[in-house]
C-alpha positions as CSV (number, residue, x, y, z in Angstrom):
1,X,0.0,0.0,0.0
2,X,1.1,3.7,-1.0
3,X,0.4,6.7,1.3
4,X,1.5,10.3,2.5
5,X,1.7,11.4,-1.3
6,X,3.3,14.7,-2.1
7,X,4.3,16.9,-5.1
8,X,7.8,14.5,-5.3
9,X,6.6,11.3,-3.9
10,X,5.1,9.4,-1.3
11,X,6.0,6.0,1.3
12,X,5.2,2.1,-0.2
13,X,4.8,0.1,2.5
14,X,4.8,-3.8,2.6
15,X,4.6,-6.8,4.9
16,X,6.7,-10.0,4.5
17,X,6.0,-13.5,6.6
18,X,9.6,-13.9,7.8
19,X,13.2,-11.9,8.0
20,X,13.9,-10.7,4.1
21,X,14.9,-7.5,2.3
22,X,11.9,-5.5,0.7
23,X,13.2,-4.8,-3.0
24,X,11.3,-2.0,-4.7
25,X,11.2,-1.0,-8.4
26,X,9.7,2.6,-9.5
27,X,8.7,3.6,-12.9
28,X,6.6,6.3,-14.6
29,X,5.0,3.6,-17.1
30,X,2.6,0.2,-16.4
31,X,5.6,-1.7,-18.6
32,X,8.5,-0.4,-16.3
33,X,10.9,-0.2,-19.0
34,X,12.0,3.3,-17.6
35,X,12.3,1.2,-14.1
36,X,14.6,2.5,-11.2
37,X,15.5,-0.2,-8.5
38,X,16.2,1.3,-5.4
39,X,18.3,-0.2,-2.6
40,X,16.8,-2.6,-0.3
41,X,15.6,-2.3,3.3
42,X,14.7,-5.1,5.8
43,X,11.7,-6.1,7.1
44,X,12.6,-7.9,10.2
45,X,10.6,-9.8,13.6
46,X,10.9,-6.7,15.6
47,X,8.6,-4.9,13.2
48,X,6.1,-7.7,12.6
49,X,7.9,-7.9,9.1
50,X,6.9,-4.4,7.9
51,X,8.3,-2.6,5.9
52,X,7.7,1.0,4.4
53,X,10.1,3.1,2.0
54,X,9.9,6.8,0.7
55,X,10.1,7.2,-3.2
56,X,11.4,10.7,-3.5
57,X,12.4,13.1,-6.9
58,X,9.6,11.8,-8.6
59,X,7.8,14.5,-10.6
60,X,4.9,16.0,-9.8
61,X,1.5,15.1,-10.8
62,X,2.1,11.6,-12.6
63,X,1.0,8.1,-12.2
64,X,3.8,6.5,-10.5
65,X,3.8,2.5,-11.2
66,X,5.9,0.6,-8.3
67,X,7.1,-3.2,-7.8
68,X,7.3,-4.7,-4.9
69,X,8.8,-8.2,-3.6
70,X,10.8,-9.6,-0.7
71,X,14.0,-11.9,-0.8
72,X,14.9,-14.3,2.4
73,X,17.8,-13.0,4.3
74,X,18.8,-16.2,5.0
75,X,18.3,-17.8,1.4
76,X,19.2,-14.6,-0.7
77,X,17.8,-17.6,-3.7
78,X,14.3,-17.2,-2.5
79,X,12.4,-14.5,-3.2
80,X,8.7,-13.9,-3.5
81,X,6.3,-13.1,-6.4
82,X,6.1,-9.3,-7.3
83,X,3.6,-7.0,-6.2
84,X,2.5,-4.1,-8.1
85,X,1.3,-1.0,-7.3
86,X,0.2,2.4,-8.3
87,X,-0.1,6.1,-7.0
88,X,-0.3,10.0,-8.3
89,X,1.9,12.4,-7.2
90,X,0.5,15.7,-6.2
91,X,0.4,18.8,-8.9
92,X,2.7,20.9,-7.7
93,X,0.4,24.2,-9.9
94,X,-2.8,25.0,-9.7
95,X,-5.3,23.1,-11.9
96,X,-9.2,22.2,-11.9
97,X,-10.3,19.0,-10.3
98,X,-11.1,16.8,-13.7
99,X,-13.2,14.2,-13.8
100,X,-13.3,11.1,-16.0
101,X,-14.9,12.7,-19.3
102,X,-12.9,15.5,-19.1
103,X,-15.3,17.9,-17.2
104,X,-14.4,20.0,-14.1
105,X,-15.6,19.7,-10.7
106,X,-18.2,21.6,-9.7
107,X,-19.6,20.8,-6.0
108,X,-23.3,20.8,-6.3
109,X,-25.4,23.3,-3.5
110,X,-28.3,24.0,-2.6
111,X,-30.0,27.3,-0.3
112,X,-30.8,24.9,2.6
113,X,-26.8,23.9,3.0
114,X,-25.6,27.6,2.8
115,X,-26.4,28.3,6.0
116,X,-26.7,26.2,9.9
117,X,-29.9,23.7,9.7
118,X,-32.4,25.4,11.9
119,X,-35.9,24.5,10.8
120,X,-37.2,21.4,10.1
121,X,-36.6,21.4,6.8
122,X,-33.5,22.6,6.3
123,X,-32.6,19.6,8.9
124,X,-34.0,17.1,6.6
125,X,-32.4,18.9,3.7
126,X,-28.9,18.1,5.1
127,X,-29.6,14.5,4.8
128,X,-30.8,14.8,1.2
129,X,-28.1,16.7,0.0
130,X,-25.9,13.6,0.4
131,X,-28.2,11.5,-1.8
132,X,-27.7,13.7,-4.4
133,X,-24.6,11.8,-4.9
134,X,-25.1,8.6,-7.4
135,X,-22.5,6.6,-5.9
136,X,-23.8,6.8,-2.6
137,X,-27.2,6.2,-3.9
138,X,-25.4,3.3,-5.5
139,X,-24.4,2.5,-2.3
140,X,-27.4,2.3,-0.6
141,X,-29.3,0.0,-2.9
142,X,-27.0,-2.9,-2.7
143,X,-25.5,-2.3,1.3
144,X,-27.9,-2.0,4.3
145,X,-26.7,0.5,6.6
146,X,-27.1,1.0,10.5
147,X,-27.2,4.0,11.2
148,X,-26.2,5.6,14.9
149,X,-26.9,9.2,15.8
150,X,-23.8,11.4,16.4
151,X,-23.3,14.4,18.6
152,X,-22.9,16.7,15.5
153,X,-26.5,16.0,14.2
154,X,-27.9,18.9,15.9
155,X,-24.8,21.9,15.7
156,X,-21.3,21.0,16.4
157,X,-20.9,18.8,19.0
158,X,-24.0,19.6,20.7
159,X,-25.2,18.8,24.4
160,X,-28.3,20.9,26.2
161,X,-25.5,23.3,27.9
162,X,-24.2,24.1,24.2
163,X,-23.9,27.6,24.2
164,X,-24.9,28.5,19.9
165,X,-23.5,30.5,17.7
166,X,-24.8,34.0,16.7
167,X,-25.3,32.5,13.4
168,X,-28.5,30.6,15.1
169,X,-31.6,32.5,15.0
170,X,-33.4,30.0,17.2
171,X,-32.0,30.2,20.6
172,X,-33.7,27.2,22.4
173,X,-30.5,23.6,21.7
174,X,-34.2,21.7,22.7
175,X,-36.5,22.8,19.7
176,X,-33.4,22.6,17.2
177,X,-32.8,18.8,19.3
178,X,-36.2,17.7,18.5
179,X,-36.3,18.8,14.7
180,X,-33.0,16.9,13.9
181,X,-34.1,14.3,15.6
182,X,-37.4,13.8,13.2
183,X,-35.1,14.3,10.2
184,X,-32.5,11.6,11.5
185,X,-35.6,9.0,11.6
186,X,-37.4,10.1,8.5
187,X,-34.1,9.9,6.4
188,X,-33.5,6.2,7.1
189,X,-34.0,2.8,7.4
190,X,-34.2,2.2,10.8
191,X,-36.8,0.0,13.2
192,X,-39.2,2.4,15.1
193,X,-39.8,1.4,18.5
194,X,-43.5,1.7,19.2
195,X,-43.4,2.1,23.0
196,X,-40.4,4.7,23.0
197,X,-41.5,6.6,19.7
198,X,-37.9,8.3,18.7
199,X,-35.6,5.7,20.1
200,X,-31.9,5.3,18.8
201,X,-30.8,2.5,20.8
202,X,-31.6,-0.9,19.4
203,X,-30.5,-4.3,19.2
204,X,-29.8,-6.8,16.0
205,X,-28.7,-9.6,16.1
206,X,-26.4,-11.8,13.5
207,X,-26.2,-15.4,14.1
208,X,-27.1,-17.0,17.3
């Protein structure tokens, strides 16, 4: 696995199942004819055989193709298949985000999200806004979800002693509390408990 990723690089990182040197190849193609091996490191016992190395002076904003395999420190003859992997590092200029066709980012809005959630509504319409995405939509038809109410449902990390922002109109945490509750359960699939009408807590069970 790849992470950290900068305008020049970014760390590989491996895991071997005894003592052996992690061997890494880096190229700016999928053939790796233009392949640079770099020198190896060791992935040992007293790091669970991990190993992680920084590819550095690569150029900015290209895919960067890397190889990966392991050869026993005690049998330098045996070595393990290849792994390959891929990254892209940073643009070191300004540019648009570009998507697959071609066409640039643009975040969608809408009025309700260019302000706090206050009224009903606008509490619901926070929820919404997120299934205007089609992947999560996606998502959602072929994973069930269970969902758990957070602390940031209301305002940021809300409690009944929260002191709101001047940016709230409505004053009283328990009135904004009670509409972001209703949104919460209107906006998904959860089991309603009909002797506690607004319950969060229940229990499902998988297997025995």
């Amino acid at each position: 696995q790849s992470g950290d990723v900068g305008i020049d690089g970014g760390v590989v990182w491996a895991r071997a199942d005894r003592p052996s040197q992690m061997m890494v190849e880096v190229a700016t193609t999928e053939s790796f004819k233009d392949a640079r091996a770099l020198p190896p490191i060791t992935a040992l016992p007293e790091s669970d055989f991990t190993a992680k190395m920084l590819l550095e002076n690569l150029p900015s904003g290209q895919d960067i193709f890397y190889r990966v395999r392991f050869r026993d420190l005690a049998h330098i003859d045996i070595a393990g298949e290849p792994v390959v992997g891929r990254f892209r590092t940073a643009p070191s200029d300004r540019r648009d985000v570009k998507l697959p066709d071609g066409k640039i980012w643009k975040n969608i809005t809408i009025p309700e999200k260019a302000k706090v959630a206050e009224t009903l509504d606008e509490y619901r319409a926070a929820h919404k806004y997120n299934f205007l995405d089609s992947n999560l939509r996606a998502f959602n038809a072929e994973v069930p979800i269970f969902v758990q109410w957070d602390d940031h449902e209301v305002t940021n990390n809300w409690s009944l002693s929260k002191q709101l922002p001047a940016a709230y109109k409505e004053r009283d945490i328990t009135v904004l509390a009670a509409r972001a509750a209703k949104a919460f359960h209107e906006m998904y699939p959860m089991r309603e408990s009909i002797v506690e009408p607004g319950r969060v807590y229940r229990t499902l069970s998988y297997g025995p």
